[in-house]
C-alpha positions as a Markdown table, in Angstrom:
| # | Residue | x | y | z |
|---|---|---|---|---|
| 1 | Unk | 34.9 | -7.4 | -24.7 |
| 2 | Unk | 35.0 | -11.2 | -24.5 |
| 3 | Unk | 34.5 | -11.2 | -20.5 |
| 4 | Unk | 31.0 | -8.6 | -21.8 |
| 5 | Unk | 30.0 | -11.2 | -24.3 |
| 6 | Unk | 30.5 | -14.1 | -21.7 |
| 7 | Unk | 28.0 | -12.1 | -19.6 |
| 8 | Unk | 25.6 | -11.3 | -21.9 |
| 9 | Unk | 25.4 | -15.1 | -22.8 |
| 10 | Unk | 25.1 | -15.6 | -19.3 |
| 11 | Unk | 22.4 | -13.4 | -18.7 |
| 12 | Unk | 20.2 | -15.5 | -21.7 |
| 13 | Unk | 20.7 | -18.5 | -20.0 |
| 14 | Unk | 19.8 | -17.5 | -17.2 |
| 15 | Unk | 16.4 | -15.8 | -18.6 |
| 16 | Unk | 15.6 | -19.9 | -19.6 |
| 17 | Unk | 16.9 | -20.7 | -16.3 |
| 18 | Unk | 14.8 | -19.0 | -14.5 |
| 19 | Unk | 11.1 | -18.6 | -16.5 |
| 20 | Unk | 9.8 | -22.0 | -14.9 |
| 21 | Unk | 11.0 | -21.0 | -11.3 |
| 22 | Unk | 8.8 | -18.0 | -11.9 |
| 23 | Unk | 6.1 | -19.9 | -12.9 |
| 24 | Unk | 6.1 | -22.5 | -10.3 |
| 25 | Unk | 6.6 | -19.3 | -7.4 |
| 26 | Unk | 3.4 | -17.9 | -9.4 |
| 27 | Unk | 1.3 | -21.4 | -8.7 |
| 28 | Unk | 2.4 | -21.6 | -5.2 |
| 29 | Unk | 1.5 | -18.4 | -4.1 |
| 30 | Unk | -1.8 | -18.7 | -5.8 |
| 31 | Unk | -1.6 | -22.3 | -3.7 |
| 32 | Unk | -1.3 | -20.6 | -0.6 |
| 33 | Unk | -4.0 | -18.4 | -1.3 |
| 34 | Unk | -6.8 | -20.5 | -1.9 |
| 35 | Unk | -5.6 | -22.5 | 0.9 |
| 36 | Unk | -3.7 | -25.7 | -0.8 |
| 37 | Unk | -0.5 | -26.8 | -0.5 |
| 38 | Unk | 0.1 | -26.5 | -3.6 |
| 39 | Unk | 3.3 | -28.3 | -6.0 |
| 40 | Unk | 6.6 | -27.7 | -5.3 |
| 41 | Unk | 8.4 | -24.5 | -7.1 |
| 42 | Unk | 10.7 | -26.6 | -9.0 |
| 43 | Unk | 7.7 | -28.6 | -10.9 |
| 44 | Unk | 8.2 | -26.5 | -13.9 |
| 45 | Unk | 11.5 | -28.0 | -14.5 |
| 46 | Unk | 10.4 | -31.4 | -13.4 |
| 47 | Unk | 7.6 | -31.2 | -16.1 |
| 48 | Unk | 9.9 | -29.8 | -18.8 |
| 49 | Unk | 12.2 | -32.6 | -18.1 |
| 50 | Unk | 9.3 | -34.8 | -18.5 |
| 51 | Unk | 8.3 | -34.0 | -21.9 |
| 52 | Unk | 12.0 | -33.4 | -22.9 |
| 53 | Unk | 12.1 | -37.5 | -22.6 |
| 54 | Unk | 9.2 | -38.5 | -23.7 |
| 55 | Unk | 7.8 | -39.5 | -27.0 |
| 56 | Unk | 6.9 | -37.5 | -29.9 |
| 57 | Unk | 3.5 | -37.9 | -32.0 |
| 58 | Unk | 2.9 | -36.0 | -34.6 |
| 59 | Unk | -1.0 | -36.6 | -36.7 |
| 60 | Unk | -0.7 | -37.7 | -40.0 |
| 61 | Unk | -2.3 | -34.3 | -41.8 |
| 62 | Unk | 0.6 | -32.3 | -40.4 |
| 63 | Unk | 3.1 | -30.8 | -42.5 |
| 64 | Unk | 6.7 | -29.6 | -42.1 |
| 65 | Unk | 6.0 | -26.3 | -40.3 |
| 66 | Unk | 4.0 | -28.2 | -37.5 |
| 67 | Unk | 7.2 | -29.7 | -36.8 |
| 68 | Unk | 9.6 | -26.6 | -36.5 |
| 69 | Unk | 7.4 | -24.2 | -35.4 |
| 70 | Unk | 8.4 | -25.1 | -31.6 |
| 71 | Unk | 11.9 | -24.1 | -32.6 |
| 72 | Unk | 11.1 | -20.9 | -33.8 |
| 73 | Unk | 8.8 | -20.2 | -31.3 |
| 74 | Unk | 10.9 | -21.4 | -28.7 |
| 75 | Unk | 14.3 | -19.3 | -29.9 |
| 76 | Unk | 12.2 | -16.3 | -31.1 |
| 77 | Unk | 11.0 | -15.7 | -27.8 |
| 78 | Unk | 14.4 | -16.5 | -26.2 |
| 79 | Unk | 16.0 | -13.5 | -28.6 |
| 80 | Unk | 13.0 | -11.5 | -27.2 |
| 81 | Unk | 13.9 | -12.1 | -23.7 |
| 82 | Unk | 17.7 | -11.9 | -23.8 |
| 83 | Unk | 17.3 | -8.4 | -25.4 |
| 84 | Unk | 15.8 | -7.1 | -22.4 |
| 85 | Unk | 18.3 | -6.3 | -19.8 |
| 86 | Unk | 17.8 | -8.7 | -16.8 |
| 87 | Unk | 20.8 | -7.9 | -14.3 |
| 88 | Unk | 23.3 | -5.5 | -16.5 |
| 89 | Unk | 23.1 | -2.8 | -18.6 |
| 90 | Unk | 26.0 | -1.8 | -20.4 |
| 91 | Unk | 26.3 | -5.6 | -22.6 |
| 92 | Unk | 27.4 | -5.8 | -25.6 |
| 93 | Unk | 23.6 | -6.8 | -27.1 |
| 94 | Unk | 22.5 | -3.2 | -26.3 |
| 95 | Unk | 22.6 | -2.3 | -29.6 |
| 96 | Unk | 19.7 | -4.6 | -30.5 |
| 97 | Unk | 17.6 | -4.4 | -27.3 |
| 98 | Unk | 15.5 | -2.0 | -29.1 |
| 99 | Unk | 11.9 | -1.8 | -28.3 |
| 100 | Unk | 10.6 | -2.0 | -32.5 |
| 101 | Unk | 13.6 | -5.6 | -32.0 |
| 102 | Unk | 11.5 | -6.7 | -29.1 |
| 103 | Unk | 8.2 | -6.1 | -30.9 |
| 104 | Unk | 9.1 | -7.8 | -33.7 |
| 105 | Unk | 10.6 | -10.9 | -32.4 |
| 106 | Unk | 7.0 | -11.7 | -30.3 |
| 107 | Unk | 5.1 | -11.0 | -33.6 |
| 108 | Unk | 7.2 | -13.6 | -35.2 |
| 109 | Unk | 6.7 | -16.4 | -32.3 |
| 110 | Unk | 3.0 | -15.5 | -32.4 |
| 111 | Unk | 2.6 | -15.9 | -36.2 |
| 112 | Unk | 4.5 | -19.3 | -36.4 |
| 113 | Unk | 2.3 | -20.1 | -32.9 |
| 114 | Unk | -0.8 | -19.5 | -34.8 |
| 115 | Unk | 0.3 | -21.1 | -38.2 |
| 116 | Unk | 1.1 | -24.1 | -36.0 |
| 117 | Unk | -2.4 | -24.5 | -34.3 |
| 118 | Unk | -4.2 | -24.3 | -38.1 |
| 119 | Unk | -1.9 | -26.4 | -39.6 |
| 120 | Unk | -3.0 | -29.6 | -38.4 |
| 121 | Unk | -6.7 | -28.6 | -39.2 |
| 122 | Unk | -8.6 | -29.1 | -36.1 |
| 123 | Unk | -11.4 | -27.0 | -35.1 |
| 124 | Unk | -9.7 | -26.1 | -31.5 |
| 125 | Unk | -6.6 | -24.9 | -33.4 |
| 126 | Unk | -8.2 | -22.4 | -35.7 |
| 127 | Unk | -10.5 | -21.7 | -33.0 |
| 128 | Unk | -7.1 | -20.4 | -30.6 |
| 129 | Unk | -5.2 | -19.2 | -33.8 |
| 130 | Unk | -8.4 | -16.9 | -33.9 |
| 131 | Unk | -8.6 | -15.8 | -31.1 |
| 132 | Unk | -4.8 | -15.4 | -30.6 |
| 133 | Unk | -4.8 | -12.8 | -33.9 |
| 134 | Unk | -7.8 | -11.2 | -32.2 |
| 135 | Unk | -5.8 | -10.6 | -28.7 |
| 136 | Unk | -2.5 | -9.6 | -30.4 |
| 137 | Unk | -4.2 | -7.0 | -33.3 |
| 138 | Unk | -5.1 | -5.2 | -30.1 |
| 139 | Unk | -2.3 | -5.4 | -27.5 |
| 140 | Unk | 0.2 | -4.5 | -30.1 |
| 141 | Unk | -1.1 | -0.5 | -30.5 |
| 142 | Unk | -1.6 | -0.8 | -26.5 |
| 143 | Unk | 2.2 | -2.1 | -26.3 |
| 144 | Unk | 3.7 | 0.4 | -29.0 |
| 145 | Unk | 1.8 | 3.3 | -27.2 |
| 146 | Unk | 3.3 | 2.2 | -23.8 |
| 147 | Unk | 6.4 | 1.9 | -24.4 |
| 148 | Unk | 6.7 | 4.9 | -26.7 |
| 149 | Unk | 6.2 | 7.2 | -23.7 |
| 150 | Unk | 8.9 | 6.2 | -22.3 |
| 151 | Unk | 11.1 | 5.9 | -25.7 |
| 152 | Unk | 10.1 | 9.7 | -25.5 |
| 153 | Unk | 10.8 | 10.4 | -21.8 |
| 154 | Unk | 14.4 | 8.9 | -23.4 |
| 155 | Unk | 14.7 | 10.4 | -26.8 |
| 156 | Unk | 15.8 | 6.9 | -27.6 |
| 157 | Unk | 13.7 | 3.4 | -28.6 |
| 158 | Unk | 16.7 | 1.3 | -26.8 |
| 159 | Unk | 15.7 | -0.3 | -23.7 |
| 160 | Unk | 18.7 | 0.3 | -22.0 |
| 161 | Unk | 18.8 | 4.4 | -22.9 |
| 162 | Unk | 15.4 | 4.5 | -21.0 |
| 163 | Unk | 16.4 | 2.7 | -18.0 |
| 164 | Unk | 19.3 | 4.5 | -17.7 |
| 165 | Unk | 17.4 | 7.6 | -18.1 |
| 166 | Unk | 14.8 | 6.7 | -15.2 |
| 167 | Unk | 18.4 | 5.8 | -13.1 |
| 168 | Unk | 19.8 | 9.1 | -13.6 |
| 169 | Unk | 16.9 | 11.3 | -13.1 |
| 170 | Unk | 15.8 | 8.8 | -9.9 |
| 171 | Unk | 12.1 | 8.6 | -8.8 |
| 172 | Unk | 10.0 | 11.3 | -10.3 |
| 173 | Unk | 6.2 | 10.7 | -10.4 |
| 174 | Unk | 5.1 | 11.6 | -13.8 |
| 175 | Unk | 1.2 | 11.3 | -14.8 |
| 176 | Unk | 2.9 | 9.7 | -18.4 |
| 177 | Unk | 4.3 | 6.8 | -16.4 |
| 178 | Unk | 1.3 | 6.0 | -14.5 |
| 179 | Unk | -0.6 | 5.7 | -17.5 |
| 180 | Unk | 2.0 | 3.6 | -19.4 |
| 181 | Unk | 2.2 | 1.3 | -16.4 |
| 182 | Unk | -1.1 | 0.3 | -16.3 |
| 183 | Unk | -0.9 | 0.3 | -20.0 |
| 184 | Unk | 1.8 | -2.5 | -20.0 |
| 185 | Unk | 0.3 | -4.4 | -17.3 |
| 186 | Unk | -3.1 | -5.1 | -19.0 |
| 187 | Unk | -1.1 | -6.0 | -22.1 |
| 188 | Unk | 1.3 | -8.0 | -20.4 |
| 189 | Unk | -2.2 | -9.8 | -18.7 |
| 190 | Unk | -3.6 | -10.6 | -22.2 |
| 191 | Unk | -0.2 | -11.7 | -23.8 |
| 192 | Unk | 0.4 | -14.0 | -21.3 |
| 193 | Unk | -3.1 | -15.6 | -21.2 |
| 194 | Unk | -3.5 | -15.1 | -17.6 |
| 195 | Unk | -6.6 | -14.1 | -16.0 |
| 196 | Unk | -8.9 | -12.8 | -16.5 |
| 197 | Unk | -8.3 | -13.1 | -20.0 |
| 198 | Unk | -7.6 | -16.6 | -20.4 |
| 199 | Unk | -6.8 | -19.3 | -17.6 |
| 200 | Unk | -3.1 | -21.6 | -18.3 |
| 201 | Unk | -4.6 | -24.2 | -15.8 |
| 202 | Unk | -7.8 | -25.0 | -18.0 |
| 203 | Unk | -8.6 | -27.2 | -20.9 |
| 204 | Unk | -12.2 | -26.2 | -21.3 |
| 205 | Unk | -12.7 | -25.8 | -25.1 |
| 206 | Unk | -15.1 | -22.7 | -25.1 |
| 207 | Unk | -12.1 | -20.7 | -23.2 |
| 208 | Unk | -9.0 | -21.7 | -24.4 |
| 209 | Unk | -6.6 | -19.9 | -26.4 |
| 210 | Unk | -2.8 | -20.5 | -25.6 |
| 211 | Unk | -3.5 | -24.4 | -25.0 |
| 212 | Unk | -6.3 | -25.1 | -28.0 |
| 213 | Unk | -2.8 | -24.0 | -30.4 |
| 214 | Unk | -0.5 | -26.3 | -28.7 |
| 215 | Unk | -3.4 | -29.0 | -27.9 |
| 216 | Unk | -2.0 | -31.3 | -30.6 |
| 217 | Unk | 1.7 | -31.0 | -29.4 |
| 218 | Unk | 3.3 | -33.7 | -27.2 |
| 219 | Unk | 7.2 | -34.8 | -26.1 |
| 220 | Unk | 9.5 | -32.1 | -26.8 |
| 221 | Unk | 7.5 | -30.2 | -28.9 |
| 222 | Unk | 5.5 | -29.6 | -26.5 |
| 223 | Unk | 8.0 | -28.7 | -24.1 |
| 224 | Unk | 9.4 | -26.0 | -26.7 |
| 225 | Unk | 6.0 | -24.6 | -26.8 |
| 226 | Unk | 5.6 | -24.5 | -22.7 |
| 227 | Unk | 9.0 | -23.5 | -22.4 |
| 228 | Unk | 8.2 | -20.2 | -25.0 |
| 229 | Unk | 5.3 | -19.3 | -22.9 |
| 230 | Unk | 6.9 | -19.6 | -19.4 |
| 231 | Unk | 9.8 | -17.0 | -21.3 |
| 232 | Unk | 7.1 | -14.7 | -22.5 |
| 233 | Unk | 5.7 | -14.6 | -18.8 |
| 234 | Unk | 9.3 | -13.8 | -17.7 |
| 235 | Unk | 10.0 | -11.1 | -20.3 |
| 236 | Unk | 6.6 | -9.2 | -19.8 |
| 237 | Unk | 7.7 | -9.2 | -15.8 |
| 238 | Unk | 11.5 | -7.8 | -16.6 |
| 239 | Unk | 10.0 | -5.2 | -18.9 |
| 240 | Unk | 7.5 | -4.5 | -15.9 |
| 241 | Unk | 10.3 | -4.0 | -12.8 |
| 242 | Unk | 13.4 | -3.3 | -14.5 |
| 243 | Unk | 12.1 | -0.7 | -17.0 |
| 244 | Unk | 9.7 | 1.1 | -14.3 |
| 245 | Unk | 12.1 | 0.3 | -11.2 |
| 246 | Unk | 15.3 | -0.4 | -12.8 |
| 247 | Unk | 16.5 | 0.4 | -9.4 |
| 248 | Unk | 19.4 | -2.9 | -8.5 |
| 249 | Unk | 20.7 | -3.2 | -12.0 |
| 250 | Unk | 24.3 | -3.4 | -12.7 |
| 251 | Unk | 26.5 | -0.9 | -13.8 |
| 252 | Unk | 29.3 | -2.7 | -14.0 |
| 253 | Unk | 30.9 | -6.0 | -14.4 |
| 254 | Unk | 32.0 | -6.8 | -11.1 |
| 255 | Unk | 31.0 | -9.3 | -9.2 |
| 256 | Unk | 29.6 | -7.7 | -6.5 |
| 257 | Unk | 27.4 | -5.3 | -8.8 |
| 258 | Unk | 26.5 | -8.8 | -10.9 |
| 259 | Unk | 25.4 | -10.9 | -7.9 |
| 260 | Unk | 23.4 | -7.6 | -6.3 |
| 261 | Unk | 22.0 | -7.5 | -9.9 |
| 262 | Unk | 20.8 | -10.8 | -9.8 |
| 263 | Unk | 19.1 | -10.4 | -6.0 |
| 264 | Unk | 17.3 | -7.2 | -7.1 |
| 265 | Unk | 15.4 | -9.0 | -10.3 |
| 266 | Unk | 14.9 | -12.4 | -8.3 |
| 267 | Unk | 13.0 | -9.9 | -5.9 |
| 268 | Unk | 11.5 | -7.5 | -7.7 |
| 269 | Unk | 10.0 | -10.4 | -9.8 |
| 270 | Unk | 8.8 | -12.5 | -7.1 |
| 271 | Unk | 6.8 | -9.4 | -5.2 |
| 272 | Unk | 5.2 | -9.3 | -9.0 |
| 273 | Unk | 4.2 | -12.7 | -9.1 |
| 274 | Unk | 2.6 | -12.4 | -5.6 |
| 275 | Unk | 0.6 | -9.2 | -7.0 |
| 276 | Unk | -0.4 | -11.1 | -10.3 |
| 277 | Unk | -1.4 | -14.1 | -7.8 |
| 278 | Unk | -3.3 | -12.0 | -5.7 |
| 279 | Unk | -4.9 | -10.7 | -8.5 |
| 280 | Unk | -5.6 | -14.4 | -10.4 |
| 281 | Unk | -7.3 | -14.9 | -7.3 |
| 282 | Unk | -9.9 | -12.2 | -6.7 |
| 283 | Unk | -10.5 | -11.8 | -9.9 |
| 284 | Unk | -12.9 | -14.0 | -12.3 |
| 285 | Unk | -12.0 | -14.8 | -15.9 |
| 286 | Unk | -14.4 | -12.8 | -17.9 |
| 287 | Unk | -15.9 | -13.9 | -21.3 |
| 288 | Unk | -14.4 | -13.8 | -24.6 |
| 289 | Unk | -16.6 | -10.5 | -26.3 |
| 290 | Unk | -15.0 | -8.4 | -23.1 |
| 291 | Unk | -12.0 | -9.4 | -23.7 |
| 292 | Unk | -11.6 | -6.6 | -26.4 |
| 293 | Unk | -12.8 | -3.8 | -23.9 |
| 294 | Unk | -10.0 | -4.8 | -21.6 |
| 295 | Unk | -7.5 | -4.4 | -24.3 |
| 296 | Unk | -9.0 | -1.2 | -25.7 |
| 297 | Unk | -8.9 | 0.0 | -21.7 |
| 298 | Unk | -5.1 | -0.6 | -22.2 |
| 299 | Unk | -4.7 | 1.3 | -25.7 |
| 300 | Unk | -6.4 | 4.8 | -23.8 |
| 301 | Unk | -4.2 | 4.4 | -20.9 |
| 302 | Unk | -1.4 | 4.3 | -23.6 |
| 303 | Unk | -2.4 | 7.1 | -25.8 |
| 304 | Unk | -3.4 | 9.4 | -22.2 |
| 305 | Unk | 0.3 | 8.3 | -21.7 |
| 306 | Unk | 1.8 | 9.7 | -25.2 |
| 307 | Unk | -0.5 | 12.6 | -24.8 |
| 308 | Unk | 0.3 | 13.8 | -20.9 |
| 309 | Unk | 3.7 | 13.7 | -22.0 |
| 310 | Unk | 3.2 | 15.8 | -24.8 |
| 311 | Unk | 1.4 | 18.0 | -23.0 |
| 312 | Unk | 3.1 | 18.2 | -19.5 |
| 313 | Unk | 6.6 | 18.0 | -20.7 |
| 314 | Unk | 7.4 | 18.9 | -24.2 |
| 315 | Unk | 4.8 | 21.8 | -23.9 |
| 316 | Unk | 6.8 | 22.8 | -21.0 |
């Protein structure tokens, strides 16, 4: 039980460990494709390491919840991402890698992320805060829908019942799946603020959301705040290749199993990043009023999921 707790810590650090390398593969593929060099992989940490060191300021009309909503943001998305199983199943935090846990844990981050960008009183921070509560009122229902189907699929809401549900029964092409994959992509897209929803790289004030909330953040706070994102980009790509190709994942805690554990997810997530580069690349970011079309394009894919399953399998 100790050597299962030692592993499940393990695994948690290594979700912080490796959220900026994901990022910085993510920028150099999209490098490559628009034909620049592009940084080096390791910037992210470079960057975090930066602002880690350097100097806090903090304007005079905020109160105490500008200053610790970093901390909660950063360690409620942390929880989030340490719930999901990354290179092991059978942990001991199974028990709380529950998909209504999950849920709530990113509603939490995004509340205090939202409370921090109006608390200072700017107009770019109620402006994201806005638009943040827009976005996540809609990719919640998408979300819940998604991952419902396969909570059915699983007779269970745990995260690690469904993936060892889709292991036992192997690869079986259901039209439920299909339509809950593309479900929890779009939603992933829009909770990450990537395009075409919203583009990390850009400061222009008429498109921002993620960065107008954090725009009055600097030192370490800010480096929470980059951090929590980078994690929420990592947790939404897990969710994506370990739930839907859980294929790799450990079964056990040998080291063998652990370290073939650990090459299937470093794989799996970098041919996702090079799809979600790919796709950053052809694609345009489209304007704000569409943004809610996209998202209800998700919710339809997620109730056709819940309701092919219905139909196809428990009327069967």
């Amino acid at each position: 039980m100790l050597s299962a707790w030692l592993i499940a810590l393990l695994q948690a650090l290594l979700c912080a460990a490796l959220a900026p390398l994901l990022v910085g593969w993510l920028r150099k593929v999209k490098a490559r494709l628009q034909n620049r060099r592009g940084a080096s992989v390791l910037q992210p940490y470079a960057d975090l390491r930066k602002l880690l060191f350097k100097e806090t300021r903090v304007a005079h009309t905020a109160s105490p919840l500008f200053r610790i909503a970093p901390y909660i943001v950063f360690v409620a998305t942390w929880l989030a991402s340490a719930t999901v199983p990354l290179v092991a199943l059978d942990l001991p935090t199974a028990q709380i890698a529950d998909i209504i846990v999950l849920v709530g844990l990113l509603a939490l981050a995004r509340f205090f992320l939202a409370l921090a960008g109006m608390d200072v009183g700017t107009a770019f921070g109620g402006m994201g805060a806005s638009r943040e509560m827009m976005i996540s009122a809609l990719a919640e229902p998408a979300l819940l829908m998604a991952v419902f189907t396969l909570a059915m699929t699983a007779h269970s809401t745990s995260l690690v019942s469904v993936m060892q549900h889709h292991l036992a029964d192997g690869f079986l092409l259901r039209p439920s799946y299909l339509f809950a994959f593309g479900a929890l992509i779009l939603v992933a897209v829009a909770e990450c603020g990537r395009i075409p929803v919203d583009n990390p790289s850009t400061h222009l004030e008429l498109t921002m959301i993620h960065e107008a909330m954090v725009l009055e953040y600097t030192g370490r706070h800010l480096a929470l705040m980059e951090w929590a994102a980078q994690l929420k980009l990592l947790l939404y790509g897990v969710l994506v290749v370990n739930v839907f190709f859980p294929w790799g994942l450990a079964g056990d805690f040998g080291p063998v199993a652990l370290g073939l554990g650990l090459v299937a997810v470093v794989l799996k997530l970098g041919v996702l990043a090079v799809v979600l580069a790919v796709g950053e690349t052809v694609l345009a970011k489209m304007r704000l009023f569409r943004v809610p079309a996209f998202l209800n394009l998700a919710l339809l894919l997620g109730l056709l999921g819940l309701l092919s399953h219905v139909i196809l399998e428990v009327g069967t």
